[in-house]
N, C-alpha and C positions, 0 to 999 in steps of 0.2 A: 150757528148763532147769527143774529141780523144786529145789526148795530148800523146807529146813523153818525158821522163824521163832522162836525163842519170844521172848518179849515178859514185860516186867515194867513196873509201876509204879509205884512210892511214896511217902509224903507226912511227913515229919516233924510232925506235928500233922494234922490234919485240919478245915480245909485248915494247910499250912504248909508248908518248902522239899518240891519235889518235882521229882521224875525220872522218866525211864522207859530203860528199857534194851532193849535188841533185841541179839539173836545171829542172825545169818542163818548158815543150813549147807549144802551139799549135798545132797541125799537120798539121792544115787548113793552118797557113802563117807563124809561126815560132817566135811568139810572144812568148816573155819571161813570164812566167804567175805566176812564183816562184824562187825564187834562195834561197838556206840555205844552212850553214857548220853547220853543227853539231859536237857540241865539245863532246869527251866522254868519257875524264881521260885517261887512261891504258888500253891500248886492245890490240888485234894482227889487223894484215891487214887484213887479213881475216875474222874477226868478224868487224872491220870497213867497210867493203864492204857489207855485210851482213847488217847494219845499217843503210846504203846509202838507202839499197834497202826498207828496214821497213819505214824509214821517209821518201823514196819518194810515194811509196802507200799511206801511210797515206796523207801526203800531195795532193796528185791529188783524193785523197777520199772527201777530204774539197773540195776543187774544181770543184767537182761535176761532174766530170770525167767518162764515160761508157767504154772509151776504151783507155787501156794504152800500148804505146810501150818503154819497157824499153831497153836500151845500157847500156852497161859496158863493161870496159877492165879488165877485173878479169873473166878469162876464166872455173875458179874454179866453179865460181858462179853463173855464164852462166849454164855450163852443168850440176850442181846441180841442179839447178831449172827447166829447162830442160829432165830431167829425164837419163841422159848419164851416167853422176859420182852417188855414191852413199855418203849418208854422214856421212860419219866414225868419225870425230874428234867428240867429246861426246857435245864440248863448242861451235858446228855450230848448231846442233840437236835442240834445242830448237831455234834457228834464223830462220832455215829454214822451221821449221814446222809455226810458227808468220810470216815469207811471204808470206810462201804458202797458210796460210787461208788468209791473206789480200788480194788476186790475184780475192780469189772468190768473191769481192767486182765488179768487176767489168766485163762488159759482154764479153769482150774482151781483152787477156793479152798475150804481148809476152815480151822476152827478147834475147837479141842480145847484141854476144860481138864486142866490135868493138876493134881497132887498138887505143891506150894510146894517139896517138898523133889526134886521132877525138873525145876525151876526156876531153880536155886539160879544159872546164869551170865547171865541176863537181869539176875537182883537183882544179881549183882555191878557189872554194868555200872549199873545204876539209883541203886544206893550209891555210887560212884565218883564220878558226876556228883554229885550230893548233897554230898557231902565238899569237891569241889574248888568247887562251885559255879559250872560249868560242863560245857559240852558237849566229851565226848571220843570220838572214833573210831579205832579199833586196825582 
């Protein structure tokens, strides 16, 4: 099954309350197959995006999933996994080595940044958690 991801992640302060949101879809017609905010206490935005990206693999892993296309507007996070940037800060290092093996779950893996504003249901999910301060799955 092919399913596309997009993934958000937020920090009210930096670091300060923060979340990540995942939308898992179809690729075949665009079916919503998953939506969750994941609430995660005190982080930076950049370890929320990175969190986006852990609980949406896992998620399309349940799902039974062979080929995932992820998006995100975190261009950081894009071209780290990517292989473009390198990743220096000590407190991504361990996030981005837990995505990169969760990638190899599946037979086909890409990711792509997109533009904030082709994003915009990931951040809902990511604000939602934020707000209630808590994790929610629809």
């Amino acid at each position: 099954m092919q399913v596309v991801i997009n993934i958000d992640g937020g920090s009210r302060g930096n670091p300060g309350i923060a979340a990540a949101g995942v939308v898992i879809k179809s690729a075949d017609d665009g079916t919503v197959l998953h939506l969750a905010g994941v609430y995660l206490g005190e982080a930076t935005n950049n370890v929320a995006e990175y969190q986006g990206l852990i609980e949406g693999l896992r998620r399309a892993k349940k799902l039974a999933a062979t080929e995932v296309v992820v998006f995100s507007d975190s261009q950081l996070l894009v071209r780290q996994m990517n292989g473009q940037y390198r990743v220096k800060n000590a407190g991504l290092k361990p996030l981005f080595e837990k995505a990169n093996s969760l990638t190899a779950d599946f037979e086909k893996f890409a990711i792509s940044h997109v533009p904030r504003e082709q994003n915009t249901e990931a951040d809902e999910m990511a604000n939602k958690a934020m707000n209630l301060k808590r994790t929610i799955e629809e």
